[in-house]
VEXDREN-2710 file (C-alpha; in Angstrom, 1 decimal):
% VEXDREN-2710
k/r/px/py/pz
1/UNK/76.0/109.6/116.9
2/UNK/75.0/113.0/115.3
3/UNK/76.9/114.2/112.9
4/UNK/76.4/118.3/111.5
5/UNK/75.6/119.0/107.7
6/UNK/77.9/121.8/106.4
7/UNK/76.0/122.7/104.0
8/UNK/72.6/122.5/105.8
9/UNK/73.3/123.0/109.6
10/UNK/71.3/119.8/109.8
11/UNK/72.0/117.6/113.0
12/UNK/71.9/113.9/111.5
13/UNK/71.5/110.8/113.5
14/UNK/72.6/107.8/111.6
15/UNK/70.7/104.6/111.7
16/UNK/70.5/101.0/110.2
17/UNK/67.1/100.6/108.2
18/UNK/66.0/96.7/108.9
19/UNK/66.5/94.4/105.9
20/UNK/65.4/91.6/104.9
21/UNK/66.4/89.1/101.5
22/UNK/63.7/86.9/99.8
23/UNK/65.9/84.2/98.0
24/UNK/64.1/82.8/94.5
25/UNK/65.3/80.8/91.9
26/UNK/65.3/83.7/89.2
27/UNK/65.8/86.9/91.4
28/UNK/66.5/88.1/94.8
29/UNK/64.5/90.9/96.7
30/UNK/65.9/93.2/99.2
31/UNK/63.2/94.9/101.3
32/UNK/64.6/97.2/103.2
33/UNK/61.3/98.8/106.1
34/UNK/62.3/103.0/106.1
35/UNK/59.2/104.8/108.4
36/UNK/58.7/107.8/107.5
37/UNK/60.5/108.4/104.7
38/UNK/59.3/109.5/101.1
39/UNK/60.6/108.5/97.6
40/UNK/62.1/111.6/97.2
41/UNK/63.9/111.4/100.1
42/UNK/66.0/108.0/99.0
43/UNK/68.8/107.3/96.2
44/UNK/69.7/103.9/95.1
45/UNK/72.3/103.2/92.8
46/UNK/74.9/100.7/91.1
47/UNK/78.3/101.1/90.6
48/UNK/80.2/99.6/87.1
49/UNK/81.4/97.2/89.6
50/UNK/78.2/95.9/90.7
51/UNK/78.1/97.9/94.7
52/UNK/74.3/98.7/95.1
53/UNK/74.0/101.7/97.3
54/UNK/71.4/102.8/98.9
55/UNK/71.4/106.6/100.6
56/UNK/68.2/108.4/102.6
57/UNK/67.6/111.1/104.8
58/UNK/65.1/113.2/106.1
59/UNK/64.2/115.7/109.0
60/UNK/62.9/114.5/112.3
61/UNK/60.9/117.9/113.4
62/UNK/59.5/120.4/112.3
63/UNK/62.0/123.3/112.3
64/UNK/64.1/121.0/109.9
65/UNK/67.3/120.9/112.4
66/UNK/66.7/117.4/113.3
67/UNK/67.1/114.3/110.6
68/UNK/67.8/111.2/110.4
69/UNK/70.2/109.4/107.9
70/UNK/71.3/106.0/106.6
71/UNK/73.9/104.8/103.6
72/UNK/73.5/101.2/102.7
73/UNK/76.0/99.2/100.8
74/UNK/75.4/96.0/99.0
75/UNK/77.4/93.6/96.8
76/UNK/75.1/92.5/94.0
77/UNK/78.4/90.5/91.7
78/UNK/78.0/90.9/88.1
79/UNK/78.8/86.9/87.7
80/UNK/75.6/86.5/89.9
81/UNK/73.0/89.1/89.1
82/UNK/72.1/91.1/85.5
83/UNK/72.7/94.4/86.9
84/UNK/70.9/96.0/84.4
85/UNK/67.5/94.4/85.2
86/UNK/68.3/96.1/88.6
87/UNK/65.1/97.6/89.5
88/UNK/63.8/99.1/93.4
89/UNK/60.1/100.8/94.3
90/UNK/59.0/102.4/97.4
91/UNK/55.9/100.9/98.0
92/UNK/54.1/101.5/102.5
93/UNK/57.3/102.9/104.1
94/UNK/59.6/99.8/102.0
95/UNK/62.0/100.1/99.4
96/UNK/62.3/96.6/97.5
97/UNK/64.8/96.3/95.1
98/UNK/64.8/93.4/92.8
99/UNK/68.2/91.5/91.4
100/UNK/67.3/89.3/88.8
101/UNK/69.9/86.6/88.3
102/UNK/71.8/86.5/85.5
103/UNK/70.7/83.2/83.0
104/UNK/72.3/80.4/83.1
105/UNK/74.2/79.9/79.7
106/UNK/71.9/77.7/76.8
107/UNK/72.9/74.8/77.1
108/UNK/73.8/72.5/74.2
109/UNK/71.5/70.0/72.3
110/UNK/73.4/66.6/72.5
111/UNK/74.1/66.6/69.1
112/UNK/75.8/69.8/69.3
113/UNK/77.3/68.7/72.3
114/UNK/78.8/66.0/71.1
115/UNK/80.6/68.3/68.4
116/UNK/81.9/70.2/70.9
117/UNK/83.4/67.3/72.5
118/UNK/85.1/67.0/69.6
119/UNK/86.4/69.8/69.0
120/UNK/88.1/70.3/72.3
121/UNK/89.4/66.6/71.6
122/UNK/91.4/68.1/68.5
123/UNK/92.1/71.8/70.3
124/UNK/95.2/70.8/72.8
125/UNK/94.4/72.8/76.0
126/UNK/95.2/73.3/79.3
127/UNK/92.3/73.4/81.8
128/UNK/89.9/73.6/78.5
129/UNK/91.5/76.9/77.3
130/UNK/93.0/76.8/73.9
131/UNK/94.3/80.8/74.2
132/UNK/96.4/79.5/77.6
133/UNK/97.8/76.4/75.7
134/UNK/98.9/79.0/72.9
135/UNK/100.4/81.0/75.1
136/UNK/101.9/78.2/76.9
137/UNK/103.3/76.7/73.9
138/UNK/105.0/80.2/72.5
139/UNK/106.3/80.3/76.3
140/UNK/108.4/77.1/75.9
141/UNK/108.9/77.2/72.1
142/UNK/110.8/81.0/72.8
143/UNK/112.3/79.2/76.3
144/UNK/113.9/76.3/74.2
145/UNK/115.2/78.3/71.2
146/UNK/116.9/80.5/73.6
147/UNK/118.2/77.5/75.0
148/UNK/119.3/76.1/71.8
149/UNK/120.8/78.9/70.6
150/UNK/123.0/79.7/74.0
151/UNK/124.5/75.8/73.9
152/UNK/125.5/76.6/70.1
153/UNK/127.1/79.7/70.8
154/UNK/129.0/78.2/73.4
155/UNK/130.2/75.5/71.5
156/UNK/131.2/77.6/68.9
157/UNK/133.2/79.7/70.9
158/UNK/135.3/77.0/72.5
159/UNK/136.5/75.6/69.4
END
């Protein structure tokens, strides 16, 4: 399983770092145990589309010829976590990397509920979304008048 560095002439053995998840009610933690290694030796990042990955190597001996590798991925869904509270710290030979959940949206005092209730009572919608009933509606308005229009110009044509 080694693979050679071009850039470095670096034989690196890949391995997977042991990781565990502590589930809590407002955040997630992934510790992830990496002997050996130092801070500067690991990358952790988020993509726009909410991949964490993790990256670290180092050398094994002393002559620097020998290291050891690992590249970590990890789905951390925008819907689920506030990726920009993302934050990791290498603390005794662990990374931990804390996902915050996203909050909850406020809800609604029950007065202010109840005018929302309302409101969706006088917005005709389908599935609760007044932008799809629009579109819906311009769909079969456009649909009919082309409809109407085809059965009149046939008729006037035959006479």
């Amino acid at each position: 399983m080694a693979a050679q560095s071009i850039d470095q002439n670096i034989a690196y053995e890949e391995f997977e770092p042991f990781c565990k998840w502590q589930r809590k009610e407002d955040r997630d933690v992934l510790e992830i145990h990496l002997p050996d290694f130092k801070k500067e030796q690991l990358i952790v990042l988020i993509s726009k589309h909410g991949v964490l990955k993790i990256l670290g190597e180092r050398p094994t001996d002393a002559s620097k010829s020998k290291g050891i590798r690992f590249d970590k991925e990890v789905a951390a869904p925008n819907t689920k976590y506030d990726t920009h509270s993302i934050h990791a710290k290498f603390v005794d030979n662990n990374l931990i990397i804390t996902l915050p959940k996203a909050k909850p949206e406020p809800t609604l005092k029950p007065a202010a509920a109840g005018a929302q209730e309302k409101a969706k009572a006088a917005t005709p919608s389908i599935g609760g979304n007044a932008a799809a009933s629009l579109a819906v509606t311009v769909v079969v308005a456009t649909v009919l008048a082309a409809y109407v229009h085809f059965m009149y110009k046939s008729t006037v044509e035959r006479i």
